[in-house]
N, C-alpha and C positions, 0 to 999 in steps of 0.2 A: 776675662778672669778665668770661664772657662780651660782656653787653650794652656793657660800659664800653668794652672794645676794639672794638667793631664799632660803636661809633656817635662815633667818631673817624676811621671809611670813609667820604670820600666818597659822595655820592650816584652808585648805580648799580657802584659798584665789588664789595661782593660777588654782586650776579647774573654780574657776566661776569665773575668768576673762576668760578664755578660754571658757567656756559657754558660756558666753557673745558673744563672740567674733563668734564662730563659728553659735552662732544662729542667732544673726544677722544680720550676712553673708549672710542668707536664705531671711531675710526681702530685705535688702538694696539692693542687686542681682535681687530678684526677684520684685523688685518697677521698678527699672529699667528695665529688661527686660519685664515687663508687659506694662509700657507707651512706650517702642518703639512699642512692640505687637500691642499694639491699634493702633498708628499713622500709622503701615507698612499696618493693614486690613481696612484703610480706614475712620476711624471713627474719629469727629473731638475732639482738644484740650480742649474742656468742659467735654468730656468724658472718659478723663485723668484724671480732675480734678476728676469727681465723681472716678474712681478708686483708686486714691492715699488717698481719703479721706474715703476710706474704711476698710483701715491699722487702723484707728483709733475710727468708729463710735462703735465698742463693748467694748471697752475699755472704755471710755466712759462714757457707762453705768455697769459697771462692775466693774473699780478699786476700789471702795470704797468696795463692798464684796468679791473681794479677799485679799485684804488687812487683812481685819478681819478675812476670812478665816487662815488666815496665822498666823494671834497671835495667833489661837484657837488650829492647827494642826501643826502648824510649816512647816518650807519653805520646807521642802525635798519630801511631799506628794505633795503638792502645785507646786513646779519647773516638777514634774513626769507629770504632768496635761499638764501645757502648751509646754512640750517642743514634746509632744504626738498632740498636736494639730497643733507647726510649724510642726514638718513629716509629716503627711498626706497632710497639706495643699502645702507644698513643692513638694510632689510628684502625686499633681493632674495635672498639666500642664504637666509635664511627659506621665505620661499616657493617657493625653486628652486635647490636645492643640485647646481649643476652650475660645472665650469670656467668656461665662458662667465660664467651670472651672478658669478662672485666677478671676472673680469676687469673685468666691469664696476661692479661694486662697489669695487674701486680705483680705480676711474678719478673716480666719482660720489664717494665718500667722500675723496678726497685733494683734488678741486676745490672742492666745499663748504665744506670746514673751511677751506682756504684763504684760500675767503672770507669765511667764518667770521670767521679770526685777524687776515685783513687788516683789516676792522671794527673789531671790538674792541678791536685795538693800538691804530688810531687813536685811537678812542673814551677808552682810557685815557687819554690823553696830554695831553686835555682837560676834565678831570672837575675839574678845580681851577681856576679862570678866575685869569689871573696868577699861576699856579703855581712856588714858584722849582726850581731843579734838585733839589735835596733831596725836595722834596715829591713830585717826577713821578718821580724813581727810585723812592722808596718805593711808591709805587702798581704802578708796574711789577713792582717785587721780589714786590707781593703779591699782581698777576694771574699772575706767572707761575709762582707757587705749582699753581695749577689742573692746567696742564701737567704740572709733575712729579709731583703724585699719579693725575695717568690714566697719567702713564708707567709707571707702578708698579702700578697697583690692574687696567688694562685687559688687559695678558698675563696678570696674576696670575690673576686671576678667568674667564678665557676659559680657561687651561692644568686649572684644575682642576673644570670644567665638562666642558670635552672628556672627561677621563678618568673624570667620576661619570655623566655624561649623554649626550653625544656631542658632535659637531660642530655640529647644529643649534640643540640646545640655548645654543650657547656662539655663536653669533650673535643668535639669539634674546636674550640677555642683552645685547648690546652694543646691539642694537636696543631693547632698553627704556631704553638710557643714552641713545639720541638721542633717546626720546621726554620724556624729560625735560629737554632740552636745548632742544628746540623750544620746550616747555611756559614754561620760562624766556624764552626769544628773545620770544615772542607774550606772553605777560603781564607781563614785567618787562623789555623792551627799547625798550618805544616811547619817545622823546624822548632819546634818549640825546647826548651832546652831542658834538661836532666843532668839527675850526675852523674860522673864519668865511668868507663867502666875500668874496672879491674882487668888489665891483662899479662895473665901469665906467662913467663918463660917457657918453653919449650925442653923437657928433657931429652939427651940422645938416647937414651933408653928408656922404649914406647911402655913394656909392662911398668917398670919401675915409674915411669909419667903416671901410669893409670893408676895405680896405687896408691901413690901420693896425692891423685884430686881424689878420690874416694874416701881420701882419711879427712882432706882436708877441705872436704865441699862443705858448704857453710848450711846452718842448722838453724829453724826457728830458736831453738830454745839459745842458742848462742845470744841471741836478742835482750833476753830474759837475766842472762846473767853478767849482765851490768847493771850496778845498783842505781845506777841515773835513770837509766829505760826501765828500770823497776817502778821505779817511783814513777814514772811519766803515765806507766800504764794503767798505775791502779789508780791513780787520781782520775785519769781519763774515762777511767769504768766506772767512779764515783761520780762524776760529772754528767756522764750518759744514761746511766740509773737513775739518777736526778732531773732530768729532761724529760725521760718518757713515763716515771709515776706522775710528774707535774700532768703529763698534757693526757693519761690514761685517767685520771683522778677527778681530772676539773668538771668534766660534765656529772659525772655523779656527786659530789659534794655538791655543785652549783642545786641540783632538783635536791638532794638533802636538805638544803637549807632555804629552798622554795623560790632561790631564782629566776628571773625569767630567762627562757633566750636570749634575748637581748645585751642582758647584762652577761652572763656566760661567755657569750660573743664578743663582748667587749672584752672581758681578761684576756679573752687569746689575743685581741689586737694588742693589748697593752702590755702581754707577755712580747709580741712581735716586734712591739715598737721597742722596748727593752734591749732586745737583743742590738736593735738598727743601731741604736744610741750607743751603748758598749763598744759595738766595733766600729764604730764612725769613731771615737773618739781613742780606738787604737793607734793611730799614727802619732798624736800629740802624747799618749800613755806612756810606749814605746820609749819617749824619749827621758821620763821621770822615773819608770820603776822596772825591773826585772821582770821577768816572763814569772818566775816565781812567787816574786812579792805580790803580783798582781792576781795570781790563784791562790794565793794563801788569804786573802780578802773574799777572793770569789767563792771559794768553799765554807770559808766561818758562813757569810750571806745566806748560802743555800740551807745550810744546816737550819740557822736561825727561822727562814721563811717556813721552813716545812712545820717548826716546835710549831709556828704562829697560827698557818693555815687553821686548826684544827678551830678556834676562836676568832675564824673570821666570821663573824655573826651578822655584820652590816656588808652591802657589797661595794661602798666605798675602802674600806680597809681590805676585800678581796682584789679590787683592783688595784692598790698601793700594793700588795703584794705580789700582784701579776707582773704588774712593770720592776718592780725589783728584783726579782728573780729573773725574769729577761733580761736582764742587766749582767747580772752572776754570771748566769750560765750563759750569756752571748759572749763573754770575753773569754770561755775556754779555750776553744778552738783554734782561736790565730795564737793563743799563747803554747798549747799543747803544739801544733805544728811549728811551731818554730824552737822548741826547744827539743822537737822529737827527731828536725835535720840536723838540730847541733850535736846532739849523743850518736843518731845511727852508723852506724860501721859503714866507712868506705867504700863506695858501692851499692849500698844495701839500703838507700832510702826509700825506695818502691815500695821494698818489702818491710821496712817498719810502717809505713803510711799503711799497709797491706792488713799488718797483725792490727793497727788502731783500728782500720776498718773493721775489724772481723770482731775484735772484742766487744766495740758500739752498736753493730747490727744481731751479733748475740743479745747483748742487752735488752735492743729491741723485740724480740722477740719471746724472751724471758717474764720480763717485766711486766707486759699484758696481762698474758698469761696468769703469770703468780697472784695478782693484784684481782682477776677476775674470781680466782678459785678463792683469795684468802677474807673478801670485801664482806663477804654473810658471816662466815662463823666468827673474825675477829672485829669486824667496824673496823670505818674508814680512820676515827683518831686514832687506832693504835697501827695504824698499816702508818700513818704520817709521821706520830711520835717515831715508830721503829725509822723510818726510812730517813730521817733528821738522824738521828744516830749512826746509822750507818755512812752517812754520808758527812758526818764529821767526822768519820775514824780515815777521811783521807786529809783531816786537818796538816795532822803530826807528819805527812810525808813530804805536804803544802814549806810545813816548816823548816824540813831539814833541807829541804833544795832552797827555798829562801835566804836560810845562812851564810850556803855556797858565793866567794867571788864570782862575780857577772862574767863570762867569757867574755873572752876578749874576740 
């Protein structure tokens, strides 16, 4: 039964879900065992914040030129780069379990995978030559399966490491996930397919040639002024800001409301499992509703969860809310990727996967932040009421690409 499903996978499609998976094993693990790292040497919860927000500050400034790197060389040179940056950075706390090396193991482990995911997205997006919409959501839905089982299996497994082994131990485990990531990248990543590139004519007259690419070399903001990739993006920054208050939020409202550990622990599983479910059940989605119709669902969802969070008083209704908001927001992803290679310009899908990158790891790094400075003077219910708000004003964009005929 096995082989009959999996030899209806494109070629290439299960090693980079398995990339995927195993390398972000490495991040998600070692996020984890770096912010217990800091709380156990004494250092306070601000200094958590700046660590976790360092997974994200290269990225950043970077996704838009890997991105482009990627349309120029294709994803196979580009995935060799970052998955070469998660190893080392994995296997610095190994060898040297101090502040410093885990600083820089953020830093190393958040820009790799980056580049990492910016590859591969691409990569997915073209694994089917004349792919219709249907076919490239399902693909998506089932790389980004990978994702949600390292979001799940990489604290899991790092949390009960730490407590039978220690903290070395439980990097050491994270760094055996990127060595099998690598292992994957170098024997099952070469040739991996992209799209094609643009090549131009040749003018006989060299200044007159040079002129003409200078006027007419291609420009992020060119991106931007398509009103499809408008809407893709801000829903996509609505969806991303929605992910990282959820998972900034939950520990402090869980002790707000006097939960244990345990249960705390439990909504992230149940936010996790959320997400696994949504996109498992993209292939079959795929074939009943639009990439549209199906975030125009997912965002009313999120809106709603966030109005409710504030009145989760029992932590049976916290966890019915964990798992439906994993739900929500696990179905962005394969549906924003795959209506993000049906808009970008000819050429140029590196560098839109490049600008989503950059917008989401902005987020991340924003949203900590804001959420840390604004939690004392304004309370947690009006940071949630606002951030429900804010994240249904990506309703009305949900709506107007919904109305849109399906491509063909």
């Amino acid at each position: 039964m096995l082989s009959s499903l999996t030899s209806r996978f494109p070629p290439f499609l299960l090693p980079l879900i398995f990339i995927n998976l195993t390398g972000h094993m490495a991040l998600s693990g070692g996020r984890l065992s770096g912010s217990l790292y800091v709380l156990k040497t004494g250092h306070g919860e601000a200094f958590v914040g700046v660590f976790m927000a360092l997974f994200s500050v290269i990225p950043v400034l970077t996704s838009l030129a890997i991105g482009r790197w990627v349309d120029r060389v294709g994803p196979s040179r580009v995935m060799r780069l970052g998955i070469a940056l998660v190893l080392v950075g994995a296997w610095l706390p190994v060898a040297w379990l101090t502040l410093p090396t885990l600083l820089l193991m953020a830093v190393m482990i958040g820009f790799g995978f980056n580049v990492l995911s910016v590859a591969g997205q691409h990569s997915v997006g073209y694994l089917v030559e004349e792919a219709t919409p249907s076919q490239r959501l399902a693909n998506f839905g089932w790389y980004a399966l990978g994702h949600s089982a390292s979001s799940t299996l990489g604290p899991f497994i790092a949390g009960v490491i730490i407590d039978a082994l220690g903290f070395r131990w439980a990097f050491a485990a994270m760094a055996l996930s990127a060595c099998i990531a690598a292992w994957l990248v170098f024997t099952r990543g070469r040739g991996l397919p992209g799209a094609p590139a643009i090549v131009e004519e040749t003018a006989l007259d060299e200044d007159a040639s040079e002129a003409q690419e200078v006027t007419a070399r291609p420009h992020v903001l060119d991106l931007l002024g398509s009103p499809e990739l408008r809407r893709i993006y801000w829903v996509n920054t609505v969806m991303a800001a929605s992910w990282d208050l959820f998972i900034v939020m939950l520990p402090v409202l869980g002790v707000r409301l006097g939960y244990s550990a345990s249960v705390i622990g439990s909504v992230f599983s149940l936010f996790a499992l959320g997400t696994f479910l949504a996109r498992a059940a993209m292939p079959w989605l795929s074939r009943r509703a639009s990439e549209w119709q199906v975030l125009r669902v997912s965002v009313a969802v999120i809106a709603l969860v966030f109005f409710a969070l504030p009145w989760a008083v029992v932590a049976p209704l916290l966890m019915a809310l964990g798992l439906v908001f994993g739900a929500a927001v696990g179905m962005s992803q394969p549906n924003m990727l795959s209506l993000l290679h049906t808009a970008a310009p000819e050429g140029r899908g590196g560098e839109a996967v490049g600008l989503r990158s950059l917008l989401g790891n902005g987020v991340s790094v924003t949203v900590p932040l804001a959420f840390g400075a604004l939690v004392t003077p304004l309370g947690i219910t009006a940071l949630l009421l606002g951030g429900g708000v804010l994240f249904a004003s990506g309703l009305p964009a949900a709506h107007r690409g919904a109305l849109q005929p399906p491509a063909e």
